[in-house]
N, C-alpha and C positions, 0 to 999 in steps of 0.2 A: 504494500500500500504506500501509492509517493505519500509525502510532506512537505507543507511548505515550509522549508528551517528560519523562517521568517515570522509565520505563525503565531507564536506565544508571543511578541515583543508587544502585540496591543492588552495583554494580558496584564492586569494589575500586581500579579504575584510573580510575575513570569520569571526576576533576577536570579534564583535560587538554580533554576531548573537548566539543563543542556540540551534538552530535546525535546519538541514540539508536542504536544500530547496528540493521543493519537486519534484520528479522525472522527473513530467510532467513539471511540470513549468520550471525547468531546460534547458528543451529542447523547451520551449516554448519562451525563454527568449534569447536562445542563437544565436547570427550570425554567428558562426564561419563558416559555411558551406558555406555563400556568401562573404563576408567580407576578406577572406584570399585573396584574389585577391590583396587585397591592401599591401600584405605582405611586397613587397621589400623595398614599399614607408614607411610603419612601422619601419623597418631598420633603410633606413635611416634617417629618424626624429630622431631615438634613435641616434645613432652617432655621431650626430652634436648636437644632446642635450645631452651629455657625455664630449664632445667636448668642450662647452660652461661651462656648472658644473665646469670643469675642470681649463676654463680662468680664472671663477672668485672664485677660492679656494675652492668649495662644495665640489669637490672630487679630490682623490690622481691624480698621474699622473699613478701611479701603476693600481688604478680604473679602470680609463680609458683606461691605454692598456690592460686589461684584458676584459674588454668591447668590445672594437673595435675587439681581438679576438676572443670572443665569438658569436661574432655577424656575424664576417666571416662564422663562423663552422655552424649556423643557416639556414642564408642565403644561405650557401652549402647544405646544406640537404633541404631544401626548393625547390630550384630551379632543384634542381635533384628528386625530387618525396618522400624521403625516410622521411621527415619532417612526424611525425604523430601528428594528429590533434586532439585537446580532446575538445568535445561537453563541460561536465564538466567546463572548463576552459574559455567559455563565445563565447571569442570572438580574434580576429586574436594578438590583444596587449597582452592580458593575456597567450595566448598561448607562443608566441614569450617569453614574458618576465620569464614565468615559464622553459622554455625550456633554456635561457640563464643562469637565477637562478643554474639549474642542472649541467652546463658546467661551471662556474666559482663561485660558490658560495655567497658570501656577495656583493660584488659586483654588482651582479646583481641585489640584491634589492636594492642597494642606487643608481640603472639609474631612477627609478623614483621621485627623488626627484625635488623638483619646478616644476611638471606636472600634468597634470590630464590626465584620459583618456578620457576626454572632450573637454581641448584642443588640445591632443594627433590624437581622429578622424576625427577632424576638421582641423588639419592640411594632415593627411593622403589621406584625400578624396581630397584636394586642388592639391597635390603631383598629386595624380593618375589621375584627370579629365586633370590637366595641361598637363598632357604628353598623356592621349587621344586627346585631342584637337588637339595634333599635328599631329597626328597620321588622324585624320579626316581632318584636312586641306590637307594632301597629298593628300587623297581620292579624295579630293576636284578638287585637283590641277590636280589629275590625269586624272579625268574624263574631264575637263576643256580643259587640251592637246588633247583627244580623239574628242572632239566637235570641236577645231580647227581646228583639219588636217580633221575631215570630213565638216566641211566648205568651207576648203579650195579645196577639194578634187570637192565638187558640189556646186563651187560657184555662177553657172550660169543656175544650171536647177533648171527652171521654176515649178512652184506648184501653189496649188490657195493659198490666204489667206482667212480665214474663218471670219466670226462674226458671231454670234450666230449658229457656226456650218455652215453658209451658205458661198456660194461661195460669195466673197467682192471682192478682187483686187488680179491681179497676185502678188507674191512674187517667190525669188528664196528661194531655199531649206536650202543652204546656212545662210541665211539671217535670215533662222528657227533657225536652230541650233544654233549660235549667241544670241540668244533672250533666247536660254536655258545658255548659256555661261553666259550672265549677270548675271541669277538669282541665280547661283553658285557663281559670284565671289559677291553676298550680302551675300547669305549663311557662305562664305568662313571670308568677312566681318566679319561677327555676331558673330560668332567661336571665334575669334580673339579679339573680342569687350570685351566679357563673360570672355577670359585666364587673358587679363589686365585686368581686375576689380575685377578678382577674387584674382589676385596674392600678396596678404598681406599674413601675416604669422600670425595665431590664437596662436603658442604654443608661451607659457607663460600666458597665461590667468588662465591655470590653472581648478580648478571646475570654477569657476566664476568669482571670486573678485582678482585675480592676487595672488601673492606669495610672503611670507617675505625673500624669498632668493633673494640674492642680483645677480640678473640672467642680463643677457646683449642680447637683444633678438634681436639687432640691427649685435650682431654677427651672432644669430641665419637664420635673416633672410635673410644673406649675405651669409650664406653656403650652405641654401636651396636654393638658386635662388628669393626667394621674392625678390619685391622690395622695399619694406620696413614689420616692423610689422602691427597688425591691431591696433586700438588706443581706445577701449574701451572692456574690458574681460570682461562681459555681454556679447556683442554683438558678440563678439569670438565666444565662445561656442555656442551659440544659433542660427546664420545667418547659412540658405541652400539657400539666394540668388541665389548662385553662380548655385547651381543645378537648382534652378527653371531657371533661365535664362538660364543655356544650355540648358535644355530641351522643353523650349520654341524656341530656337533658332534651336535644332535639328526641332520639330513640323514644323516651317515653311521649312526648308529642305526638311524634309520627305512630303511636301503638294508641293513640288516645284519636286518632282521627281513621287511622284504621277500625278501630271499634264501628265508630261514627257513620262511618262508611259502610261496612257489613250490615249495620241495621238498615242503612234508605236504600244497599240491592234487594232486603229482604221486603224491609215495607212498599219499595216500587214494583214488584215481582207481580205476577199474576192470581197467586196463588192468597196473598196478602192485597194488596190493593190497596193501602192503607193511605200512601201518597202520588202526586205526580210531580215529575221531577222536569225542570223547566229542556225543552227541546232541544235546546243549542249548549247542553252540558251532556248530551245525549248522541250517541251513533245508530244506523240502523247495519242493517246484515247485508251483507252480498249475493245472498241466494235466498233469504226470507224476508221478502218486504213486510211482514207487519211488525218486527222486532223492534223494540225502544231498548238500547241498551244502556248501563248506565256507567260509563267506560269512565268518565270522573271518577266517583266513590271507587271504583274495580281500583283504577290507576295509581292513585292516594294508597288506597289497601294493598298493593302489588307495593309501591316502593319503600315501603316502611324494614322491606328487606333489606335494602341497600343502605338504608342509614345505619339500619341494627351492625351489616356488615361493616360500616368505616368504623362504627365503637370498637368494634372486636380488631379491625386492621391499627386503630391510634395505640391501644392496651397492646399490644401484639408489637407493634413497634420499640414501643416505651424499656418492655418487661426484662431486659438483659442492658441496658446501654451503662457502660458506667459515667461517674461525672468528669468533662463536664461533653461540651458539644461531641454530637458524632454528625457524620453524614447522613447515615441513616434518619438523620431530622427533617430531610427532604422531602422524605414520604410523609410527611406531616400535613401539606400544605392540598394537594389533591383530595384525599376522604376529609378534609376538612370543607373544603372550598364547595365539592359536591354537595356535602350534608347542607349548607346557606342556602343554596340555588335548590334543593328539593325541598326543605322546611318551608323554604319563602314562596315555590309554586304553588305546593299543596296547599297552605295555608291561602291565599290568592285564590285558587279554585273555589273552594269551600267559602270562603269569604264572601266571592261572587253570585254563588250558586244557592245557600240557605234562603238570603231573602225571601227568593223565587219559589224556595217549594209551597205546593199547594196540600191542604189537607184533604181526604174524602170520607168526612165525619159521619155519615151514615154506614159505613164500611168499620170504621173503627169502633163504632160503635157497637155492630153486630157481634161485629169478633171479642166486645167484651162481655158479651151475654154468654158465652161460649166457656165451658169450664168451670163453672161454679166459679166465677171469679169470686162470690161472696159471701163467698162460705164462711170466709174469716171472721166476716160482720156478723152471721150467726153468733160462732162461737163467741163472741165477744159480747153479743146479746146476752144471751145465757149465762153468762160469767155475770155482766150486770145483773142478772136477775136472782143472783144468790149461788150459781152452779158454780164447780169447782171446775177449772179450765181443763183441766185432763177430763175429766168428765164432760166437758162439754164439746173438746176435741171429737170424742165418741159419738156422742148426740150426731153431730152434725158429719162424722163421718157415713151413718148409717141411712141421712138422709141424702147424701150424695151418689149413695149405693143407688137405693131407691130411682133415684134421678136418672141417672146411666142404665135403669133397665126401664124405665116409660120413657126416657128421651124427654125429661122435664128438664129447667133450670128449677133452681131453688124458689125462685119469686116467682116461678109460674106456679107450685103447686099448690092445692087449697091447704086450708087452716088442718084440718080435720089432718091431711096427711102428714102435716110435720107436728100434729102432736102427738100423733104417735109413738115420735121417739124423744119426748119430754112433754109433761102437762104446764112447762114451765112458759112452754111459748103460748101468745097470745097474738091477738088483732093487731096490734102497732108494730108485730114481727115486719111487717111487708114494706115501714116505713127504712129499716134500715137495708132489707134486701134489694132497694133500688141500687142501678147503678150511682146514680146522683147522688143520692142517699151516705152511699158507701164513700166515695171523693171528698164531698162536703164533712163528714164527720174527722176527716184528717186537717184538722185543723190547728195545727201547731205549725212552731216553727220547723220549718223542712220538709212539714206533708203535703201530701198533693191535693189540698182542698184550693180551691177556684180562687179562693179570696187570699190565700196563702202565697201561692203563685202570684199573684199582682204584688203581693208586699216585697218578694222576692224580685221582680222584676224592677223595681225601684231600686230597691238595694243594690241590685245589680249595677243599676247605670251609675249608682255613685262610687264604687267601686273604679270602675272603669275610667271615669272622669279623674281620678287623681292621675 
């Protein structure tokens, strides 16, 4: 394989080395192709680490303004497309910094003084996760208002609720979606939990062991938005905590919309009916024109695989490196970068698409009459009435028998039949065997009574509003 023996001399490290690296490896070696993402956040670390050189005498004042605009004209051509990128040159810092090199000459190479590009990444990746985070709590936040107003919108039709998939006790529908509300605002929680913990500032650490320039990083981490620096350069350079913990925090997101998902293929399905799901979130079939499929919730439920996989590939990275940097921290930046871009879809999707769904309250309704959904209200009857609950568990199982061999519900059958198996029940039995009946009496905080649910949904939005 020729070489150009020319090759490494645009290389920032290159003095050390006698011969060219090798072509493949070059490209084997290099991120620039993912990594530039983090461009802007590259920037500005340099700036405020020009900035600081500058407070404490490393570099002219002249330096510095010729930095700050060099780094304009960069960031212009960056953000406009015309930046060209060189495999060659590694990776997004090398790039940036040979490119400023070009535009203002000496200068440019004394921005990296008191830095590594170890702490340099490591502050980059902090930069860019911090400000997806926020970007993912909108999502959050968005979809969270969409659950509200359709809360609020069906606060009182009636559904079954399920255990083990089976018909248990009526709920309102309302009452559903709330129950998806909370596990957003953990989600939304954990998000938030990961930005604060992550928000120390690594630059100045340097490769490793910190730096004999007399550097003030206390400024540094005051310009970047830290809130404070991190307190040991070892551990600088070397912690992707911050990654493993979003990406375990997205995992369980993505397993909480997954859920989310499974239930509206189940309730859009034919078999359920329970909702419709707006058309343009919707595919048909190639060979069966009447199919409505619901390729969103599938797509969302399908990728929560891949998030789960980057948790398991950052842990799997991590679980042998000793301190401080390795290479290996490269693969850090790819299942990181993925898991943003799928958190931030899915969540967009579903953001877009709850509004829109429609209820079909006569359907749901039927399917709560199905099952002895209230049967519980019996028992609970009967315990008011002086019966002792296991004893009244019984009562009320023997009338469900009953029911499964005439093909009765509970509240269809007459007086006469359910006292048979207690002289305890009476005429105002029929008041609680309604479905209605049965929703309305959960009247506390957390139940799914109708007027519960509106309280809830208030609360809701003040929540969200902080």
């Amino acid at each position: 394989m020729s070489q150009d023996p020319n090759q490494d001399k645009d290389k920032l490290w290159g003095g050390r080395f006698s011969e060219p690296t090798d072509a493949f490896v070059e490209k084997f070696t290099a991120s620039v192709t993912f990594d530039q993402r983090m461009a802007l956040q590259d920037i500005a670390g340099s700036r405020v680490h020009a900035r600081m050189l500058t407070k404490v005498g490393v570099l002219s004042q002249q330096d510095c303004d010729d930095i700050q605009r060099g780094l304009n004209e960069v960031e212009a051509e960056i953000s406009s497309g015309q930046f060209e990128w060189s495999v060659g040159l590694e990776d997004v810092h090398m790039n940036i910094e040979a490119a400023l090199t070009a535009k203002i000459g000496d200068a440019g190479k004394r921005l990296h003084t008191g830095r590594s590009r170890n702490d340099q990444v490591a502050t980059d990746i902090r930069l860019y996760l911090r400000e997806q985070i926020d970007l993912i709590v909108v999502e959050i936040r968005r979809l969270q208002s969409g659950l509200l107003d359709l809360a609020e919108r069906e606060f009182d039709t009636i559904m079954p609720g399920f255990t083990h998939l089976q018909v248990a006790q009526p709920i309102t529908f309302g009452h559903h979606m709330m129950a998806w509300f909370e596990m957003m605002q953990r989600d939304a929680s954990r998000m938030q939990d990961c930005q604060q913990r992550m928000n120390q500032l690594p630059l100045g650490a340097a490769a490793l062991a910190g730096t004999s320039y007399p550097i003030d990083r206390e400024f540094s981490a005051q310009q970047l938005g830290f809130d404070q620096p991190t307190r040991n350069s070892l551990d600088s350079v070397s912690d992707r905590d911050f990654a493993i913990e979003f990406c375990s925090a997205s995992a369980i997101l993505m397993t909480h919309l997954s859920r989310c998902s499974e239930e509206l293929v189940i309730w859009s399905s034919a078999q359920f009916d329970f909702i419709a799901l707006p058309d343009r979130f919707c595919t048909g079939s190639s060979i069966m024109p009447q199919k409505k499929n619901p390729d969103v919730p599938e797509l969302v439920r399908g990728k929560v695989g891949r998030v789960n996989g980057h948790l398991v590939s950052l842990l799997t990275l991590m679980k042998s490196q000793p301190l401080a940097y390795n290479k290996d921290n490269q693969e850090d930046k790819e299942p990181l970068f993925d898991t943003i871009d799928t958190v931030r879809g899915s969540l967009r999707a579903f953001a877009d698409m709850m509004p829109a769904v429609t209820c079909k309250k006569d359907n749901m309704f039927k399917a709560a009459k199905q099952g002895f959904s209230t049967a519980t209200d019996l028992a609970d009857y009967l315990v008011r009435k002086g019966l002792p609950f296991r004893d009244a568990h019984e009562v009320v199982g023997k009338a469900v028998a009953l029911g499964v061999a005439t093909a009765k519900d509970l509240s269809e059958m007459t007086l006469t039949e359910l006292q048979q198996f207690s002289q305890m029940i009476s005429e105002d039995v029929f008041e609680v065997l309604t479905l209605e009946g049965s929703v309305a009496a959960r009247n506390h905080i957390g139940g799914t009574a109708p007027d519960e649910v509106k309280k809830a949904v208030i609360n809701g939005r003040l929540l969200i509003k902080d």
